[in-house]
C-alpha positions as CSV (number, residue, x, y, z in Angstrom):
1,X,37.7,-56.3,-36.2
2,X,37.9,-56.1,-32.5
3,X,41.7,-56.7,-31.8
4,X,43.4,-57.4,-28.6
5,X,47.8,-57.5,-28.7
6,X,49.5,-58.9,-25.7
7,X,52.8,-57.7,-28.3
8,X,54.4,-55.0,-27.5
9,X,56.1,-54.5,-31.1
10,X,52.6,-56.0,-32.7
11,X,50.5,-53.1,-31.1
12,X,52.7,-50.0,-32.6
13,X,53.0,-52.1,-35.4
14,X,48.7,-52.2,-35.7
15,X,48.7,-48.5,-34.9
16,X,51.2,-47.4,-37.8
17,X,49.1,-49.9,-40.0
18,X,46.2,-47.7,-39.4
19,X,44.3,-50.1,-37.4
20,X,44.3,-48.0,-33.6
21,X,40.4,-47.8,-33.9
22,X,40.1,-51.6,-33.8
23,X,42.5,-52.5,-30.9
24,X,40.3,-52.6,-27.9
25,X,42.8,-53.4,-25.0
26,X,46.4,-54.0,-25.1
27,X,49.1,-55.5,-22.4
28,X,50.6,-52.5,-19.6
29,X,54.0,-53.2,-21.7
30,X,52.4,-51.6,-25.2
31,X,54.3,-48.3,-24.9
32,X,54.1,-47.3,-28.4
33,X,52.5,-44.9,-30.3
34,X,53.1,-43.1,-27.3
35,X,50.5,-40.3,-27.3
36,X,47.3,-42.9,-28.9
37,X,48.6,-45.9,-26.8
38,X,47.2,-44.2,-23.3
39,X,43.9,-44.3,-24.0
40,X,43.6,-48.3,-24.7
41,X,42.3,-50.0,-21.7
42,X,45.2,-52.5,-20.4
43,X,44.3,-56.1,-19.6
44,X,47.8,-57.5,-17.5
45,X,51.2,-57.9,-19.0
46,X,53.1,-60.1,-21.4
47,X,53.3,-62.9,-19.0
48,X,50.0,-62.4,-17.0
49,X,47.1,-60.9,-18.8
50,X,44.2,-60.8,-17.2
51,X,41.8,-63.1,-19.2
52,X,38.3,-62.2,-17.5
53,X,39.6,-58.0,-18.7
54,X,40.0,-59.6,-22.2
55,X,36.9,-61.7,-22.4
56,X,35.0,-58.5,-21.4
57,X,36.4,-56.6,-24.1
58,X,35.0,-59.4,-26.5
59,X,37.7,-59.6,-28.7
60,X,37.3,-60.9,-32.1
61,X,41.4,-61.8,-32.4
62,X,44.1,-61.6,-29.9
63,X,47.7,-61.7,-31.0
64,X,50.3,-63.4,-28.6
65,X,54.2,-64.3,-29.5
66,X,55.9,-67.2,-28.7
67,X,58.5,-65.4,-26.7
68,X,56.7,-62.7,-24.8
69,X,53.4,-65.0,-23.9
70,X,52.8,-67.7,-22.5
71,X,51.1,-71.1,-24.0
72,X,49.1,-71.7,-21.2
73,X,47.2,-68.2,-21.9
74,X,46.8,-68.8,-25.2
75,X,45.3,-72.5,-24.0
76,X,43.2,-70.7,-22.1
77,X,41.8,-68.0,-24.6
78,X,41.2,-70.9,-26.9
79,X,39.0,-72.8,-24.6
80,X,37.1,-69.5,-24.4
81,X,36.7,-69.5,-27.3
82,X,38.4,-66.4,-28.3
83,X,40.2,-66.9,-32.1
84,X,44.3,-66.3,-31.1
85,X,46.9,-65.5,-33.8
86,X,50.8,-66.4,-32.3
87,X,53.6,-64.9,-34.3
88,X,57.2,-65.5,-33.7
89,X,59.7,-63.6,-35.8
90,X,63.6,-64.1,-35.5
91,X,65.4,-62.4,-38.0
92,X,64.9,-59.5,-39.7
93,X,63.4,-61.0,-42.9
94,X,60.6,-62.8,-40.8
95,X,59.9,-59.2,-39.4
96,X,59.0,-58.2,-43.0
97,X,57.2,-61.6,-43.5
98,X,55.5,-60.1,-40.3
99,X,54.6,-57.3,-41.9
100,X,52.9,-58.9,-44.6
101,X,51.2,-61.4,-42.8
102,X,49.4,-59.0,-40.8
103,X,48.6,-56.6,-43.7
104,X,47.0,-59.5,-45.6
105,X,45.1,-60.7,-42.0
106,X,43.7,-56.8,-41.6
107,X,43.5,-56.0,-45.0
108,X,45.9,-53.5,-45.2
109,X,48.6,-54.8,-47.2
110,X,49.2,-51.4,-49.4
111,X,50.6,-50.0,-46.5
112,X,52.1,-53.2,-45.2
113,X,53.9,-53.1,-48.4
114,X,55.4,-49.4,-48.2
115,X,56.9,-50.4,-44.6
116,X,58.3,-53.4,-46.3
117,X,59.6,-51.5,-49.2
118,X,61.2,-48.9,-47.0
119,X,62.9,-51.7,-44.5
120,X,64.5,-53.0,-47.6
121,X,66.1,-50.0,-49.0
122,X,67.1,-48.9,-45.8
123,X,68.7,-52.1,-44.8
124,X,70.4,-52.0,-48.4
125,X,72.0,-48.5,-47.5
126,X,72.9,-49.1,-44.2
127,X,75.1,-52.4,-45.2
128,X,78.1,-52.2,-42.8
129,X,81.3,-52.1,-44.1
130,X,83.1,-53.6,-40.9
131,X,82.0,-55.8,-38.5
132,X,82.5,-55.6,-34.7
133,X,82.7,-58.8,-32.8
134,X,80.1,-58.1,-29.8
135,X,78.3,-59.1,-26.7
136,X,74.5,-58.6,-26.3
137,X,73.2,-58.4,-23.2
138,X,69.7,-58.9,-22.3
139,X,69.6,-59.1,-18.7
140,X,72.2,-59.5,-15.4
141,X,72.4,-61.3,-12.4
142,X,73.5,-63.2,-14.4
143,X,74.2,-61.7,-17.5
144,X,72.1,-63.4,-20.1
145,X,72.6,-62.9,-23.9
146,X,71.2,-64.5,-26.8
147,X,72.3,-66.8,-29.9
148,X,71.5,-66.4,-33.5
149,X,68.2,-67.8,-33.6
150,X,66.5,-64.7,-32.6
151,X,65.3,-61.8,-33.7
152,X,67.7,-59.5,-31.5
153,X,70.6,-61.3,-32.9
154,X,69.7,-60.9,-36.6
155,X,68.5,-57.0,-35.8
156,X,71.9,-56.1,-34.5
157,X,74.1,-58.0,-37.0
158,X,72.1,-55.6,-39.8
159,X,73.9,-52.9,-38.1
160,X,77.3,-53.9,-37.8
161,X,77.2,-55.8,-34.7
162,X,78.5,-59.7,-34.8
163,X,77.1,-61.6,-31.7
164,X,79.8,-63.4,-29.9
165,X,77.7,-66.0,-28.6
166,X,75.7,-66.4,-32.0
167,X,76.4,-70.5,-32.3
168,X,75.9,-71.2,-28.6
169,X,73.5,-74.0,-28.5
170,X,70.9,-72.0,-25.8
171,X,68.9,-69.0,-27.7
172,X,68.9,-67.6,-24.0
173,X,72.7,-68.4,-22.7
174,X,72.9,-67.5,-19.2
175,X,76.9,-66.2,-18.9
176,X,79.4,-66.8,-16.8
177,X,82.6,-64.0,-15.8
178,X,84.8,-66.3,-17.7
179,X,82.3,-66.7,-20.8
180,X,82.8,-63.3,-20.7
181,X,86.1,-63.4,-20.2
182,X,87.0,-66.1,-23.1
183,X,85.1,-63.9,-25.9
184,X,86.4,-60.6,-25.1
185,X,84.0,-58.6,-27.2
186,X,85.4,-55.7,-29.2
187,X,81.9,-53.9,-28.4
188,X,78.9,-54.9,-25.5
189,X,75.4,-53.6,-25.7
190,X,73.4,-52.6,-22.9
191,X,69.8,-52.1,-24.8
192,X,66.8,-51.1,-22.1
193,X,65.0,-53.7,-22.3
194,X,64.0,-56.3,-21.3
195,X,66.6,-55.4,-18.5
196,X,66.3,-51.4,-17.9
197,X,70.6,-51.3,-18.1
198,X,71.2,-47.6,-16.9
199,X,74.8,-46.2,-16.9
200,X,76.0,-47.3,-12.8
201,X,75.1,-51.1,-15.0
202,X,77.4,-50.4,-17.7
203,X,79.8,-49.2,-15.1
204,X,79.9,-51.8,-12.7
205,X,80.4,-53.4,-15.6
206,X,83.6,-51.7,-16.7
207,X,85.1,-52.6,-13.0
208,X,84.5,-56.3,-13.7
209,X,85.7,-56.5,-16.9
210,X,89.2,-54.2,-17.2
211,X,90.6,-56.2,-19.7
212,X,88.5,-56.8,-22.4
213,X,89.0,-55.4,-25.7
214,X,85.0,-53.4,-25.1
215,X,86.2,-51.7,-22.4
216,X,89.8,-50.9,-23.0
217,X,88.5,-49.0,-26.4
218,X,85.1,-47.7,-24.5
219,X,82.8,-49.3,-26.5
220,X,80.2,-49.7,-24.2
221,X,76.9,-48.7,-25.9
222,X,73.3,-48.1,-24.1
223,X,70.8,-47.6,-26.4
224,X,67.0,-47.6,-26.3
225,X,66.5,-51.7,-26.5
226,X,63.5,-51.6,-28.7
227,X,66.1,-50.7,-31.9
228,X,66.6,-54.3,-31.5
229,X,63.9,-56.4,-29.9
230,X,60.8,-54.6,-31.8
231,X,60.1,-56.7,-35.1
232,X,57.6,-55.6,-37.5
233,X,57.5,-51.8,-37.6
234,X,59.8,-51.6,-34.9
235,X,62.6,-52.7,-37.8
236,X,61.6,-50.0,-39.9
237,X,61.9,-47.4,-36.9
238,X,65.2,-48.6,-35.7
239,X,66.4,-48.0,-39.4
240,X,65.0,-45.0,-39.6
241,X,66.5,-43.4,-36.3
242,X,69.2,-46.1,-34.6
243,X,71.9,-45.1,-37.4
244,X,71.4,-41.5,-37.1
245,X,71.0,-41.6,-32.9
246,X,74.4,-43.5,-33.2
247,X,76.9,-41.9,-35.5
């Protein structure tokens, strides 16, 4: 098949399937495998992919999420007549069912099933003992978090990390300084992505929030985002490095 991903996670995911010969183009944001990933022509991003660049590359699939795409280019590929397959995982256990899915649609589920096999023993071993009451943050100005309906919620709860804001009724809460304020976190996280949070972040940061229980203790913790926002194999590769990066 001739397979197009406007997924970030999907296209590493296809790649560590086996499948890199059958993606023909792949969104600007597809960063992973890193060394095979350069050579893939790029049609846009996420949010704006070119859809003349993809009709040229005469796709027989493209894969789009619910979160990262938008439904108006997946209307749009669908007039076109190109076939489009839309996931949208969130929680860890509908990254496996991710995993699966796509080895049954590509017909590789032996290997689909070793990744699954390997998330679940991992996950098993890696059970936390304690759990630290924490803020996620996913962008600023303002800072934005996110509830327990998605996948970066469920990924960092497997390690340890309880979302403060997990029942707010937005899955995208946009925070105020007192929201902040009224949780007082024991831990934040400051992943890369989607917002590139770089240390003068996590220190302005600090300045605004002296008293809270993250700061006093300095648990302020900037990690490479994709531990928690890639699904599929990116659960199996935060399991397999974000313990040891982290200890």
């Amino acid at each position: 098949m001739r397979i197009i991903s406007l997924v970030p996670s999907v296209t590493e995911t296809l790649f560590e399937l086996g499948l890199g010969d059958q993606i023909v183009a792949v969104t600007r944001w597809c960063t992973r495998p890193v060394d095979e990933i350069r050579a893939k022509p790029k049609v846009g991003g996420t949010k704006n992919p070119r859809l003349p660049s993809i009709l040229k590359w005469k796709p027989d699939i493209v894969i789009l999420d619910c979160d990262e795409n938008r439904k108006e280019d997946a209307g749009a590929l669908e007039k076109a007549g190109i076939r489009t397959h839309t996931i949208f995982p969130k929680s860890v256990d509908d990254s496996i069912q991710l995993l699966r899915e796509l080895g049954v649609l590509f017909s590789v589920q032996e290997k689909a099933e070793s990744f699954i096999h390997e998330i679940e023993e991992r996950r098993k071993a890696i059970a936390p003992q304690s759990i630290c009451s924490t803020l996620i943050l996913i962008w600023r100005s303002p800072y934005i978090t996110v509830n327990s309906d998605t996948y970066v919620d469920s990924a960092a709860r497997m390690f340890g990390f309880q979302n403060v804001f997990s029942s707010h009724p937005e899955r995208y809460p946009r925070l105020t300084i007192d929201d902040i304020k009224k949780a007082n976190p024991e831990c934040a996280l400051f992943p890369d992505e989607p917002y590139p949070f770089r240390r003068k972040h996590v220190d302005t940061f600090r300045r605004e929030f002296p008293e809270i229980k993250a700061v006093k203790s300095n648990a302020l913790l900037s990690f490479d985002g994709s531990y928690i926002a890639w699904h599929g194999f990116g659960t199996l590769r935060a399991l397999r490095e974000f313990v040891q990066t982290n200890e």
